[in-house]
PDB file as gemmi writes it, atoms N, CA and C in Angstrom:
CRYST1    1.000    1.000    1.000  90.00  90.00  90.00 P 1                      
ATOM      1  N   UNK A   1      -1.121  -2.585 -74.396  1.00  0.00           N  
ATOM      2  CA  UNK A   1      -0.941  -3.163 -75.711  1.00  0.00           C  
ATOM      3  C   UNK A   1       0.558  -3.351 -75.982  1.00  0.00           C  
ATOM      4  N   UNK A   2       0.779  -4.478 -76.749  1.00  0.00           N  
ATOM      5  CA  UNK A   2       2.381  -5.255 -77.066  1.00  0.00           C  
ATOM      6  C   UNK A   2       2.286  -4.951 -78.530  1.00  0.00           C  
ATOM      7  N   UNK A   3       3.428  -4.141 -79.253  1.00  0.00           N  
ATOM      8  CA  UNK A   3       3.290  -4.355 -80.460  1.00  0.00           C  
ATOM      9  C   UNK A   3       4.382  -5.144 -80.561  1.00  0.00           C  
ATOM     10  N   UNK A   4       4.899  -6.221 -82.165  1.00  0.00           N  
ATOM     11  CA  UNK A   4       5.931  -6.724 -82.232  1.00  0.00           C  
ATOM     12  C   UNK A   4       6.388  -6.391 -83.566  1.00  0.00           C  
ATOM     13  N   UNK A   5       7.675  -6.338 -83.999  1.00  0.00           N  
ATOM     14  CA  UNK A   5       7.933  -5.580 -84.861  1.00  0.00           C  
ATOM     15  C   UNK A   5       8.997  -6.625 -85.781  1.00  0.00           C  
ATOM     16  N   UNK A   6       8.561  -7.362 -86.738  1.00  0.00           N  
ATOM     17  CA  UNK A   6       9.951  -8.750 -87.485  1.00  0.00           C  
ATOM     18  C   UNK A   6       9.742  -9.062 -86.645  1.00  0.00           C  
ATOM     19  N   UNK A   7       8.971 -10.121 -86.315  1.00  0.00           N  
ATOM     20  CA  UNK A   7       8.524 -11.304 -85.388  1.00  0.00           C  
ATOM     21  C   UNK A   7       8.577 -12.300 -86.163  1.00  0.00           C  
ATOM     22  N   UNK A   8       9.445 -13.513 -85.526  1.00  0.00           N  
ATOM     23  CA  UNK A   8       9.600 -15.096 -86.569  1.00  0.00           C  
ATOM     24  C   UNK A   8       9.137 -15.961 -85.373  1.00  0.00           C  
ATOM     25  N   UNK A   9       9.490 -17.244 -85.184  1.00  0.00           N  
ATOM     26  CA  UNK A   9       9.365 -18.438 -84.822  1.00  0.00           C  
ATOM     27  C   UNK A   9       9.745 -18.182 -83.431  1.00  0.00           C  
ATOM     28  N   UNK A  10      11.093 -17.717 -83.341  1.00  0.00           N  
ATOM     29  CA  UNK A  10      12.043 -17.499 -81.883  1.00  0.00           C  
ATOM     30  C   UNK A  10      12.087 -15.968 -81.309  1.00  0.00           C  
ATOM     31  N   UNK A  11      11.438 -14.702 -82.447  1.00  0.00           N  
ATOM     32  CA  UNK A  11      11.866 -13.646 -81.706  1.00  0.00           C  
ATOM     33  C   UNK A  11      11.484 -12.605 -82.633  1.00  0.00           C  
ATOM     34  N   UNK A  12      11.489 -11.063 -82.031  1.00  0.00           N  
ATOM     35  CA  UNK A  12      11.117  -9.946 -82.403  1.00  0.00           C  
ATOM     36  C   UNK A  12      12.399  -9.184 -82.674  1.00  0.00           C  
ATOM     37  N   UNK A  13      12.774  -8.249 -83.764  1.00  0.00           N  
ATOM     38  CA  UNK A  13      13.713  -7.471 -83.361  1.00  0.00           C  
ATOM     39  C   UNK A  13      13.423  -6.138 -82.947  1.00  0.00           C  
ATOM     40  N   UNK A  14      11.690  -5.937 -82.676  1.00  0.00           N  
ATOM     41  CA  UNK A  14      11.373  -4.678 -81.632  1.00  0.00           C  
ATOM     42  C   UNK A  14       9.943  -4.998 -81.176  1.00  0.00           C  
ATOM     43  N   UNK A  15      10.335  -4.541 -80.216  1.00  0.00           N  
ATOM     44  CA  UNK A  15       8.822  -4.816 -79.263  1.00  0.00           C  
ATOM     45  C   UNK A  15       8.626  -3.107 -78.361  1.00  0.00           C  
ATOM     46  N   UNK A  16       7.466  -3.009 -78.450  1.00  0.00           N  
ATOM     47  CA  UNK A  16       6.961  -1.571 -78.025  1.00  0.00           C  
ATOM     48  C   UNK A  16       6.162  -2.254 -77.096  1.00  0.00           C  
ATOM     49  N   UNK A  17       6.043  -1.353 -75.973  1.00  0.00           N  
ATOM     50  CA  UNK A  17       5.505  -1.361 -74.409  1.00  0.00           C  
ATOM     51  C   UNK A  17       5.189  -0.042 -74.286  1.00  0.00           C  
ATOM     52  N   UNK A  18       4.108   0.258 -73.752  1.00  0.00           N  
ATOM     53  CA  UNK A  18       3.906   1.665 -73.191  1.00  0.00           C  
ATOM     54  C   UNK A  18       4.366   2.721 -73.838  1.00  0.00           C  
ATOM     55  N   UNK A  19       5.630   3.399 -73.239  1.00  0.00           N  
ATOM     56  CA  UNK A  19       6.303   4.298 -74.220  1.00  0.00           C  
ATOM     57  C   UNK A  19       7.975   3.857 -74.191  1.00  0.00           C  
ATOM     58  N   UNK A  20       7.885   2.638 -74.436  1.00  0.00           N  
ATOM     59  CA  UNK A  20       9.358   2.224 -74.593  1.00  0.00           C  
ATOM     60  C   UNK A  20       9.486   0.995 -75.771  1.00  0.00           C  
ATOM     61  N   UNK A  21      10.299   1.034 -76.821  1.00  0.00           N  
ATOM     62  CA  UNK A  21      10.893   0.159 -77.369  1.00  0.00           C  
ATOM     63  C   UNK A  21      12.234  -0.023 -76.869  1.00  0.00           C  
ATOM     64  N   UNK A  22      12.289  -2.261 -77.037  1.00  0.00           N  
ATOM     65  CA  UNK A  22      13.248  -2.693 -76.674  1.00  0.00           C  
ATOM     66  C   UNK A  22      13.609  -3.525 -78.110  1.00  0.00           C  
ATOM     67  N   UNK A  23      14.790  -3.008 -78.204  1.00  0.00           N  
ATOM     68  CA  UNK A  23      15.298  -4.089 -79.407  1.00  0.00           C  
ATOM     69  C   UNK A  23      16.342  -5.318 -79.048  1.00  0.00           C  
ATOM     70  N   UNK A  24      16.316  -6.497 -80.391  1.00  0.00           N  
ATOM     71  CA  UNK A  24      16.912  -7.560 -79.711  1.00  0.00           C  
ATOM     72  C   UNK A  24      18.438  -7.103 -80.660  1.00  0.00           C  
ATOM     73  N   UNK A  25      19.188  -7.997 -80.253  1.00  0.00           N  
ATOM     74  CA  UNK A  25      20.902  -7.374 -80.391  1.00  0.00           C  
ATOM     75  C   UNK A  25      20.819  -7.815 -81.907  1.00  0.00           C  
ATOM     76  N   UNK A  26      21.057  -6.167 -82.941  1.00  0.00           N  
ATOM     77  CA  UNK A  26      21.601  -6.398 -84.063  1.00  0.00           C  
ATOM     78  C   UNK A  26      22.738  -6.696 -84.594  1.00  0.00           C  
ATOM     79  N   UNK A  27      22.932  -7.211 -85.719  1.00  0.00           N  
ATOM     80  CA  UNK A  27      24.443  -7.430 -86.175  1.00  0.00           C  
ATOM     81  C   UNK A  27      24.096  -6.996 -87.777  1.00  0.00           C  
ATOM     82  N   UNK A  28      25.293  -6.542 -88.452  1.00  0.00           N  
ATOM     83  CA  UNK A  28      25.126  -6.381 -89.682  1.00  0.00           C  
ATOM     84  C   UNK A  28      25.020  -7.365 -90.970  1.00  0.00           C  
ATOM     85  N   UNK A  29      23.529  -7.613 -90.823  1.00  0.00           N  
ATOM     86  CA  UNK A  29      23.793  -8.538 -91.787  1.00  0.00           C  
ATOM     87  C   UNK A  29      23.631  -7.965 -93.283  1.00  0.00           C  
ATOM     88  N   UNK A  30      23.797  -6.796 -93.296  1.00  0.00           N  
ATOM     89  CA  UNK A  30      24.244  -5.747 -94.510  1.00  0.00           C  
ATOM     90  C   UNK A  30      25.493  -5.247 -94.745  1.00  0.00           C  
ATOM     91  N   UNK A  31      26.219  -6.071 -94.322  1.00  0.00           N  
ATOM     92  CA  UNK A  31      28.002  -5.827 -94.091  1.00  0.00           C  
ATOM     93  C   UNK A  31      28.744  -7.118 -93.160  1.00  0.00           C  
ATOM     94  N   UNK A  32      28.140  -8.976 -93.474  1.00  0.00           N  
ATOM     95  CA  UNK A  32      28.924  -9.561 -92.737  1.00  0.00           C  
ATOM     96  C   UNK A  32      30.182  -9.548 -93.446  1.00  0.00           C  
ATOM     97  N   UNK A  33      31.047 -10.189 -92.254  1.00  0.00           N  
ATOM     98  CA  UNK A  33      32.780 -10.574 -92.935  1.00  0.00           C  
ATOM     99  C   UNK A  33      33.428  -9.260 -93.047  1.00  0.00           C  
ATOM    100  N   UNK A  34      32.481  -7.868 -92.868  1.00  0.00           N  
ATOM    101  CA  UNK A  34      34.063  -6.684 -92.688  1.00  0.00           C  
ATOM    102  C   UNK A  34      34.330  -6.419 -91.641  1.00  0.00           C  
ATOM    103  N   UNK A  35      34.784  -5.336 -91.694  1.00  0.00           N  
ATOM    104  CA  UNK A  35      35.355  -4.913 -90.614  1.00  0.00           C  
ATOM    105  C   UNK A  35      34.818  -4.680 -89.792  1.00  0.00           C  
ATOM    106  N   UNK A  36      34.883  -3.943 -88.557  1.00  0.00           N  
ATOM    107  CA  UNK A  36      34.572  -3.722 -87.169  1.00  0.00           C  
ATOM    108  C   UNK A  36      33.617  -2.174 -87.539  1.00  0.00           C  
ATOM    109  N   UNK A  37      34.409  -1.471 -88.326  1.00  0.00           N  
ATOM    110  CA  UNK A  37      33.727  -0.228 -88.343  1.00  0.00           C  
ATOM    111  C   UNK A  37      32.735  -0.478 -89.581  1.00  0.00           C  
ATOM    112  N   UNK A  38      32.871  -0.885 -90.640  1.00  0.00           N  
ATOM    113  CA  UNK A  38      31.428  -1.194 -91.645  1.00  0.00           C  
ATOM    114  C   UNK A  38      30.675  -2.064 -90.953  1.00  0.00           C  
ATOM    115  N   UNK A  39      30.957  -2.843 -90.228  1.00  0.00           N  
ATOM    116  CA  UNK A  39      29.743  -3.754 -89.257  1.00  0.00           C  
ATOM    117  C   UNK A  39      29.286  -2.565 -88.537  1.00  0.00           C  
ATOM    118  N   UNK A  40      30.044  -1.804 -87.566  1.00  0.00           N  
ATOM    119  CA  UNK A  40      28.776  -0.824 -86.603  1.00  0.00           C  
ATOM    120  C   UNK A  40      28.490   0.298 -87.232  1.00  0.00           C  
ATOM    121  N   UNK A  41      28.524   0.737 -88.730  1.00  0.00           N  
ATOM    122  CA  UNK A  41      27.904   1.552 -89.498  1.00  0.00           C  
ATOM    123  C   UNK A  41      26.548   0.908 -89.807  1.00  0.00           C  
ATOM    124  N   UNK A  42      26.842  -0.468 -90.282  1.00  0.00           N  
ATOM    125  CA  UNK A  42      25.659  -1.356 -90.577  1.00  0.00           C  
ATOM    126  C   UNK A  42      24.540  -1.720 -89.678  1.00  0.00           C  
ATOM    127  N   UNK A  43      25.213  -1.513 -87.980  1.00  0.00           N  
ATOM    128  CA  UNK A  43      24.131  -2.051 -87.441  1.00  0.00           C  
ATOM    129  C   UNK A  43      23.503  -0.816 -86.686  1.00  0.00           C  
ATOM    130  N   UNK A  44      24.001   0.223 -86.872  1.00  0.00           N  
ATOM    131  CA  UNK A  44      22.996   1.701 -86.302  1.00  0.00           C  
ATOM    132  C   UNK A  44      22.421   1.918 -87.213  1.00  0.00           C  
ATOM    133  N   UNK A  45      22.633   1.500 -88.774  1.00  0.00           N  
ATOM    134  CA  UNK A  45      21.850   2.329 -89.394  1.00  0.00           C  
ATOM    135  C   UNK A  45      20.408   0.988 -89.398  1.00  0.00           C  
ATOM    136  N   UNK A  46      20.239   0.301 -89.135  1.00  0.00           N  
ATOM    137  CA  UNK A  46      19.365  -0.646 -88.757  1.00  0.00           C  
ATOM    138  C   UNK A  46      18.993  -0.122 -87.449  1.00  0.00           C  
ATOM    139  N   UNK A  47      19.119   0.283 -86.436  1.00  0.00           N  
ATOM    140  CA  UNK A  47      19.041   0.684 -85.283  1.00  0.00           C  
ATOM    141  C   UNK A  47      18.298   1.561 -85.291  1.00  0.00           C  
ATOM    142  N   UNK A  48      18.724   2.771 -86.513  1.00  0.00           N  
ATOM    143  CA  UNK A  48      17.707   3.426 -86.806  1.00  0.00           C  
ATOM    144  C   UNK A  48      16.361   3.439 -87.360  1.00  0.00           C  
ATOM    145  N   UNK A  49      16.692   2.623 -88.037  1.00  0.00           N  
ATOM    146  CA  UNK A  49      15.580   1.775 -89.101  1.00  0.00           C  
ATOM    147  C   UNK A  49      14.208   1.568 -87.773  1.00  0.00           C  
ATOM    148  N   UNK A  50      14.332   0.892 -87.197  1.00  0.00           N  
ATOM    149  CA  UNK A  50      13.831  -0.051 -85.746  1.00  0.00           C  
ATOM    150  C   UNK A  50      13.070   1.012 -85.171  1.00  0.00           C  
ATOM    151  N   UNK A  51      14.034   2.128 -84.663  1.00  0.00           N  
ATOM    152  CA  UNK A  51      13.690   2.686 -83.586  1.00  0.00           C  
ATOM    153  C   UNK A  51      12.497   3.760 -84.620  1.00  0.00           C  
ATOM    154  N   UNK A  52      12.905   3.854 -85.720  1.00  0.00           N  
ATOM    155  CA  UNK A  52      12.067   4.996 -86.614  1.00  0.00           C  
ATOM    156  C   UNK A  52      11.060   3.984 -86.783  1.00  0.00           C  
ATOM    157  N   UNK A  53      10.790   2.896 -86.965  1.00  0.00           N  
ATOM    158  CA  UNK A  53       9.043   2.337 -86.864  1.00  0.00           C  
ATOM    159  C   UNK A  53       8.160   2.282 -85.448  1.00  0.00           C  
ATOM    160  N   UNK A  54       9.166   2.457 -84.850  1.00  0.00           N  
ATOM    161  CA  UNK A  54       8.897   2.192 -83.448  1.00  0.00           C  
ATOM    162  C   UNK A  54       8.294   3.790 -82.989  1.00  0.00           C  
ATOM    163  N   UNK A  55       8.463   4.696 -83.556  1.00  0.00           N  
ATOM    164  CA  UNK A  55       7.709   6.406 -83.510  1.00  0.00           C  
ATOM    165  C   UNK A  55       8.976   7.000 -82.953  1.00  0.00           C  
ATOM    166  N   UNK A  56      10.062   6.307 -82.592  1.00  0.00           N  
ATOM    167  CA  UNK A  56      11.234   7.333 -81.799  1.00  0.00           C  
ATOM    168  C   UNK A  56      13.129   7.606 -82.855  1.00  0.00           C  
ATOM    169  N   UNK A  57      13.651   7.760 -82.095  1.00  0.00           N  
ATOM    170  CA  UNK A  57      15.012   8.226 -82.499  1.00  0.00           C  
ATOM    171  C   UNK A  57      16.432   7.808 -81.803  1.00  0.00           C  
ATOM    172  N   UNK A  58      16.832   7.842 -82.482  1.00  0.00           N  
ATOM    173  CA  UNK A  58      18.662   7.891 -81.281  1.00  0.00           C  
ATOM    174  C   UNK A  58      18.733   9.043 -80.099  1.00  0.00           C  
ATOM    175  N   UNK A  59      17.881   9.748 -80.227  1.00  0.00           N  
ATOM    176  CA  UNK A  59      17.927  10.769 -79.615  1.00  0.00           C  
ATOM    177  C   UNK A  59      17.106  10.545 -78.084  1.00  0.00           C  
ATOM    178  N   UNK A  60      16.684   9.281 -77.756  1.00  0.00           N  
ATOM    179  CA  UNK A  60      15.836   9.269 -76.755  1.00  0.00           C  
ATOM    180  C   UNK A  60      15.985   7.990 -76.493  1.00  0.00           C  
ATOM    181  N   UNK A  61      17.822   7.194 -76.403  1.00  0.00           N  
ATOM    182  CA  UNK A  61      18.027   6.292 -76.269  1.00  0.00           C  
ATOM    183  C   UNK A  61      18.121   6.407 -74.646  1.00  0.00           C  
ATOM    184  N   UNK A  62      17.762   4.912 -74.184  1.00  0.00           N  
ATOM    185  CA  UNK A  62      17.828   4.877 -72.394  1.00  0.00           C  
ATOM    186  C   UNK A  62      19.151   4.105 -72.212  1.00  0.00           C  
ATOM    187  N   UNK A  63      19.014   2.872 -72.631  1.00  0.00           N  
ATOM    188  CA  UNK A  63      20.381   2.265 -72.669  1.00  0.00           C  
ATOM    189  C   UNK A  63      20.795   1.326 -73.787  1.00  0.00           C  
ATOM    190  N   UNK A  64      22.017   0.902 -73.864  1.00  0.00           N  
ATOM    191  CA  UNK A  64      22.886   0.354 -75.103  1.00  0.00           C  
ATOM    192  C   UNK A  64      23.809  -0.913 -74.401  1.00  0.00           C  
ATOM    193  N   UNK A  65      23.537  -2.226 -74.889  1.00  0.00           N  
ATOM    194  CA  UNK A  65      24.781  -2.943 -74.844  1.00  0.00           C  
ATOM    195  C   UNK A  65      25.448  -3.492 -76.514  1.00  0.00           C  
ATOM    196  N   UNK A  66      26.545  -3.306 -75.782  1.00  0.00           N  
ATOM    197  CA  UNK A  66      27.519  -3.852 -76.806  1.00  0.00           C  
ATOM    198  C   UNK A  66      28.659  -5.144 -76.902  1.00  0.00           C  
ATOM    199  N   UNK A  67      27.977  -5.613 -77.973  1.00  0.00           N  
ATOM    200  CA  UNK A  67      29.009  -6.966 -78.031  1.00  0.00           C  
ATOM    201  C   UNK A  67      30.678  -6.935 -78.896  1.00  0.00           C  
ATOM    202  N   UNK A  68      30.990  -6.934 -78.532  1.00  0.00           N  
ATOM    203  CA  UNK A  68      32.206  -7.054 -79.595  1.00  0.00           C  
ATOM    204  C   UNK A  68      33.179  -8.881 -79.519  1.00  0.00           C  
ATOM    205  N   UNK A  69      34.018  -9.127 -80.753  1.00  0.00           N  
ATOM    206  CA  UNK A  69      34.051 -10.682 -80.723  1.00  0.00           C  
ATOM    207  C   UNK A  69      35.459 -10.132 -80.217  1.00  0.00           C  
ATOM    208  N   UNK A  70      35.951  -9.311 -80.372  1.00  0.00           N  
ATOM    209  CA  UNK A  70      37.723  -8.998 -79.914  1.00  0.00           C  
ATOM    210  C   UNK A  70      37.590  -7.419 -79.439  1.00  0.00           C  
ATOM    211  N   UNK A  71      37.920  -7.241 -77.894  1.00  0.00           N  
ATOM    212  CA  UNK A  71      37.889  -6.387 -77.438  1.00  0.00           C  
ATOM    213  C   UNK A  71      38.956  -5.508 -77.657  1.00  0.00           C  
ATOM    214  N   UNK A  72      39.678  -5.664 -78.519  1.00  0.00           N  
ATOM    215  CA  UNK A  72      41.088  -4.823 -79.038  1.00  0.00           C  
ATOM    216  C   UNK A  72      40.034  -3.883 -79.952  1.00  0.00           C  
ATOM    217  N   UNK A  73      39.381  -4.218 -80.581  1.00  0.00           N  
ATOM    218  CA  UNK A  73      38.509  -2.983 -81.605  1.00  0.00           C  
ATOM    219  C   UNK A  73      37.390  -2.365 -81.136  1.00  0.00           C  
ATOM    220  N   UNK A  74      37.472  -2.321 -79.554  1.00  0.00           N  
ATOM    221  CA  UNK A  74      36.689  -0.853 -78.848  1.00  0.00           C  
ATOM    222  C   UNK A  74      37.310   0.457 -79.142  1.00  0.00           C  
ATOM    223  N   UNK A  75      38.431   0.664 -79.852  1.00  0.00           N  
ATOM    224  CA  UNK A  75      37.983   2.157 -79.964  1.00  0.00           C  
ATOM    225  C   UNK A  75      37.524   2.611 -81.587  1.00  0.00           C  
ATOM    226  N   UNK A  76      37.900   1.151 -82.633  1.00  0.00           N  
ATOM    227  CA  UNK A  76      37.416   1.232 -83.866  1.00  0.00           C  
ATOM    228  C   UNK A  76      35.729   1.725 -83.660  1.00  0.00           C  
ATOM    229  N   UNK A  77      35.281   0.414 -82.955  1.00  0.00           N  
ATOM    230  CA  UNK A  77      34.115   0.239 -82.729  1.00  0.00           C  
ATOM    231  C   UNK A  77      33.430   1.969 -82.821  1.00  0.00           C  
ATOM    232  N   UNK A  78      34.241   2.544 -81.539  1.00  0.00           N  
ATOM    233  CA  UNK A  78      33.780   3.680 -80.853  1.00  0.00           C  
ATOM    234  C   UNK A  78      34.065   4.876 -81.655  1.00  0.00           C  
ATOM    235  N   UNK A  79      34.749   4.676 -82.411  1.00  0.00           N  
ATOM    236  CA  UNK A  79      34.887   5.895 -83.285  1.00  0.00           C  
ATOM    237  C   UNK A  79      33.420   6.084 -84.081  1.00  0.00           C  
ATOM    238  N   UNK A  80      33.009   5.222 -84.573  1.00  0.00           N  
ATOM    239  CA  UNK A  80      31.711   5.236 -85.324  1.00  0.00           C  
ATOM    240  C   UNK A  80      30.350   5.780 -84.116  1.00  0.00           C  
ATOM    241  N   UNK A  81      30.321   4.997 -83.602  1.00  0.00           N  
ATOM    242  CA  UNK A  81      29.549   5.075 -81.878  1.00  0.00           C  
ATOM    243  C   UNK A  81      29.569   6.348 -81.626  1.00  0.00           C  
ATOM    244  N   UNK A  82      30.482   6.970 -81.719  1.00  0.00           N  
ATOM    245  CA  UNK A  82      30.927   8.635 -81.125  1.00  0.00           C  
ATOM    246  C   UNK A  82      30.504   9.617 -81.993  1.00  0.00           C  
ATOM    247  N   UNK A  83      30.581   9.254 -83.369  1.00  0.00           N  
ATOM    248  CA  UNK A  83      29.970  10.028 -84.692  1.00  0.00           C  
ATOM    249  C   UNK A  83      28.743   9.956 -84.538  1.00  0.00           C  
ATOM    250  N   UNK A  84      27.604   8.636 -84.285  1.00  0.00           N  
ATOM    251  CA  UNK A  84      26.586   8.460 -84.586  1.00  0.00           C  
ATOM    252  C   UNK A  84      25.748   8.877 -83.258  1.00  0.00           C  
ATOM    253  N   UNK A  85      25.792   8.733 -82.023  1.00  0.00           N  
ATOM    254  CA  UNK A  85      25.265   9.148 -81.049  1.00  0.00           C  
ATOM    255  C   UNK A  85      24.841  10.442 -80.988  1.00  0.00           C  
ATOM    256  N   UNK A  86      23.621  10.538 -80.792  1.00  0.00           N  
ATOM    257  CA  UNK A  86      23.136  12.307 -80.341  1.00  0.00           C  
ATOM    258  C   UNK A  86      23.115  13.224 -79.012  1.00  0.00           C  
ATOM    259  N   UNK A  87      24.738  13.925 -79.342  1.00  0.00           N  
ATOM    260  CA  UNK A  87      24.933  15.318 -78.197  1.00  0.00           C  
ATOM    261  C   UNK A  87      24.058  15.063 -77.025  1.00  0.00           C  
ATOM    262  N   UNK A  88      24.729  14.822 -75.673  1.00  0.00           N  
ATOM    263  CA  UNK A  88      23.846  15.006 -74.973  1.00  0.00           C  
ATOM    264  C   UNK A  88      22.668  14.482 -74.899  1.00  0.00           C  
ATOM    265  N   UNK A  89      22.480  13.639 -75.645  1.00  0.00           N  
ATOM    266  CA  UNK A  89      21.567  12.128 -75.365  1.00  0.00           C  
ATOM    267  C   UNK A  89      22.164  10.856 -75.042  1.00  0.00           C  
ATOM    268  N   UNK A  90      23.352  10.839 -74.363  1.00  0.00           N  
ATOM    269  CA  UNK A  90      24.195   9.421 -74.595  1.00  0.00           C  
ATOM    270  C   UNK A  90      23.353   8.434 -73.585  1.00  0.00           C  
ATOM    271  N   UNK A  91      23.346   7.074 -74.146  1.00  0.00           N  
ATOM    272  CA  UNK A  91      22.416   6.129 -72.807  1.00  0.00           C  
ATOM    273  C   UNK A  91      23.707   5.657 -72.176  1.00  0.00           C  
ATOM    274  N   UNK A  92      23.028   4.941 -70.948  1.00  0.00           N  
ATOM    275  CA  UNK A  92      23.446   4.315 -70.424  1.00  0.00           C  
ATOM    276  C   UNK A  92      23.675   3.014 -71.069  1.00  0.00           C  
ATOM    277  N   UNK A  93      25.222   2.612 -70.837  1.00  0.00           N  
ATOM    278  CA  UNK A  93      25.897   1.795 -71.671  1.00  0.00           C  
ATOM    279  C   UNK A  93      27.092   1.290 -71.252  1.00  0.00           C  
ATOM    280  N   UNK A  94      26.965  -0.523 -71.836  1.00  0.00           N  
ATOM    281  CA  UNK A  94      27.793  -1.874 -71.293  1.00  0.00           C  
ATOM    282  C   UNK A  94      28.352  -2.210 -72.804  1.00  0.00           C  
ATOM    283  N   UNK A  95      29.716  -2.488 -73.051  1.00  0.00           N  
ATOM    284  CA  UNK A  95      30.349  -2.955 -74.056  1.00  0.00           C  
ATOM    285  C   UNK A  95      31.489  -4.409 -73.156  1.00  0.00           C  
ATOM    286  N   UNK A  96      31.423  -5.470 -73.794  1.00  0.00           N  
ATOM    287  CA  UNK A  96      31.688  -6.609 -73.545  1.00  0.00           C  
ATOM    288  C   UNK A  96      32.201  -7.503 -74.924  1.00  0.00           C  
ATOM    289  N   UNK A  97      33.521  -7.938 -74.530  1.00  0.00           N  
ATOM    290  CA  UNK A  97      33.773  -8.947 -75.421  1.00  0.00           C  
ATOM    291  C   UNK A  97      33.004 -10.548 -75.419  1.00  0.00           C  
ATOM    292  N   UNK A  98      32.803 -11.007 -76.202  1.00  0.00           N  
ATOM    293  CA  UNK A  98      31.435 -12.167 -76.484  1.00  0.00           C  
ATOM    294  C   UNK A  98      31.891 -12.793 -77.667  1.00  0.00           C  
ATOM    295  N   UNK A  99      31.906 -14.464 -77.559  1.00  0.00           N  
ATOM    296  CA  UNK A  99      31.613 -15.375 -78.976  1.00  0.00           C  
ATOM    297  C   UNK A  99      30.567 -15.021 -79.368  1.00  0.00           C  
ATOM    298  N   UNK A 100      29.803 -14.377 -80.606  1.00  0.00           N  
ATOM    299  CA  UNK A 100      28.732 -14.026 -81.264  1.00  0.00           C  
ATOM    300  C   UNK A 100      28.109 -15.383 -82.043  1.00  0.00           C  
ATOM    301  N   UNK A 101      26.841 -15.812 -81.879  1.00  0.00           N  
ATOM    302  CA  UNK A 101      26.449 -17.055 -82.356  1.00  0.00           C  
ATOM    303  C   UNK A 101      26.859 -17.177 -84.112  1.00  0.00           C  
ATOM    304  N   UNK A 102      27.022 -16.241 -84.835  1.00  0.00           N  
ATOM    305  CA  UNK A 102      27.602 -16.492 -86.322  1.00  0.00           C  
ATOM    306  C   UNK A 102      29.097 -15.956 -86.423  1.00  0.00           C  
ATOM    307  N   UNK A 103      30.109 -16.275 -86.829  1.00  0.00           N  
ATOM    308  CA  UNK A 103      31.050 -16.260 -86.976  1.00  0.00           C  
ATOM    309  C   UNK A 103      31.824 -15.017 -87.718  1.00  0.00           C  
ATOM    310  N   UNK A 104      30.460 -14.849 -88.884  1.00  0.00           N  
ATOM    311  CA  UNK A 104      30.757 -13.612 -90.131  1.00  0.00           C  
ATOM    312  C   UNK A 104      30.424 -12.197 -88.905  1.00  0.00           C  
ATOM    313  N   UNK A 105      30.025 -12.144 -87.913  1.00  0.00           N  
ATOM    314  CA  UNK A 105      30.027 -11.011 -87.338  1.00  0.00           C  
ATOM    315  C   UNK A 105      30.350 -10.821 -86.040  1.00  0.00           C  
ATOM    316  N   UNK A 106      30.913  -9.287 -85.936  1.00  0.00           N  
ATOM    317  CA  UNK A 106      31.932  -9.133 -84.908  1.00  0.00           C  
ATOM    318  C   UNK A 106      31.498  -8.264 -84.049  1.00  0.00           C  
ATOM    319  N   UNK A 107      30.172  -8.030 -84.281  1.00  0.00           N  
ATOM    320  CA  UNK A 107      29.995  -6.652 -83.453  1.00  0.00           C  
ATOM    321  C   UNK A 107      28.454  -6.843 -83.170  1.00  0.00           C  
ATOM    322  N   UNK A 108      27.925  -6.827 -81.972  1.00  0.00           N  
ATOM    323  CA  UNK A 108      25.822  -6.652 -81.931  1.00  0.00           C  
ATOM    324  C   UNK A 108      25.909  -5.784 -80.889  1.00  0.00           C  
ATOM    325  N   UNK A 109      24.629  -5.343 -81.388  1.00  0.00           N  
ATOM    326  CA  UNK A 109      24.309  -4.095 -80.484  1.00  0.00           C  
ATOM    327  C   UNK A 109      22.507  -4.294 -79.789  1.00  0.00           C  
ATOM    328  N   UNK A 110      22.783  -3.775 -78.829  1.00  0.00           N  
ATOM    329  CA  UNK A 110      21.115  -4.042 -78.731  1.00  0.00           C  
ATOM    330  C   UNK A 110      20.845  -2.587 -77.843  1.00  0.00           C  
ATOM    331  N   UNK A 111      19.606  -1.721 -78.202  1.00  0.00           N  
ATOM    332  CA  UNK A 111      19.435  -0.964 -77.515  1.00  0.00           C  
ATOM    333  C   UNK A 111      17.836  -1.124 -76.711  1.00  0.00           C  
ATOM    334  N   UNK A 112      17.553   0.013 -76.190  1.00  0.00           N  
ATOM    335  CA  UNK A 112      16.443   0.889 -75.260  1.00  0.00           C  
ATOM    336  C   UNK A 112      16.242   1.676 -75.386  1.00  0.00           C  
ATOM    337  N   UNK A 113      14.856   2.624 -75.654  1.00  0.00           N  
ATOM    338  CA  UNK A 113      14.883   3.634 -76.125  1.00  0.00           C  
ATOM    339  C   UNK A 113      13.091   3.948 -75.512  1.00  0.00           C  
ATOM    340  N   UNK A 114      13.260   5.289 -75.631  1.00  0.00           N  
ATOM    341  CA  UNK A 114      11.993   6.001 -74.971  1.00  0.00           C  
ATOM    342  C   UNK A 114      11.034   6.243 -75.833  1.00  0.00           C  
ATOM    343  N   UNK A 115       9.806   6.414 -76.059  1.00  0.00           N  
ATOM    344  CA  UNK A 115       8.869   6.634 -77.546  1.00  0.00           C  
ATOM    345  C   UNK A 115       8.329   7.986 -76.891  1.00  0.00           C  
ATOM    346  N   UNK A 116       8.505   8.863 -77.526  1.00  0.00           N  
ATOM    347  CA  UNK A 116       7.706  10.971 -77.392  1.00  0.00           C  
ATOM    348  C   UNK A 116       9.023  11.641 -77.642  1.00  0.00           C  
TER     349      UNK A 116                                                      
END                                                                             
């Protein structure tokens, strides 16, 4: 069984398989146009949002990519990233500078995550 989770025309922003949710790359659209660090406050706490309908947690993440539009604000980025991640659960994880298809945002994230 496929569940889909905010499913439109072009896409899901979570889809459950077996015992894995995959999410598609968030951006804050609860904080476009700021900064680097209120954008990736904005888009974990959506992350969380996702992964908590999905039956799981940050805590049972598999892997993480990261977009950023200017790779000079990886360690802004990461300061938040470093707060929010759970001890000894860190996934496996790609951060990459990227033109982001909207302009107002600077930062998407997309994760993987385990469901139990």
């Amino acid at each position: 069984m496929i569940q889909r989770i905010d499913t439109n025309q072009r896409m899901s922003q979570a889809v459950v398989h077996g015992d894995t949710v995959y999410l598609a790359g968030q951006v804050a659209f609860g904080a476009p146009g700021t900064s680097v660090t209120e954008q990736t406050k904005d888009v974990l706490q959506r992350i969380d949002g996702y992964l908590a309908q999905s039956g799981t947690n940050k805590s049972n993440l598999l892997s993480a990519t990261i977009w950023l539009t200017d790779i000079a604000t990886f360690d802004e980025m990461n300061a938040v990233w470093d707060a929010w991640v759970s001890p000894g659960n860190q996934p496996a994880r790609a951060c990459v500078e990227s033109t982001l298809a909207m302009p107002q945002f600077t930062v998407e994230i997309s994760v993987t995550a385990a469901i139990g």
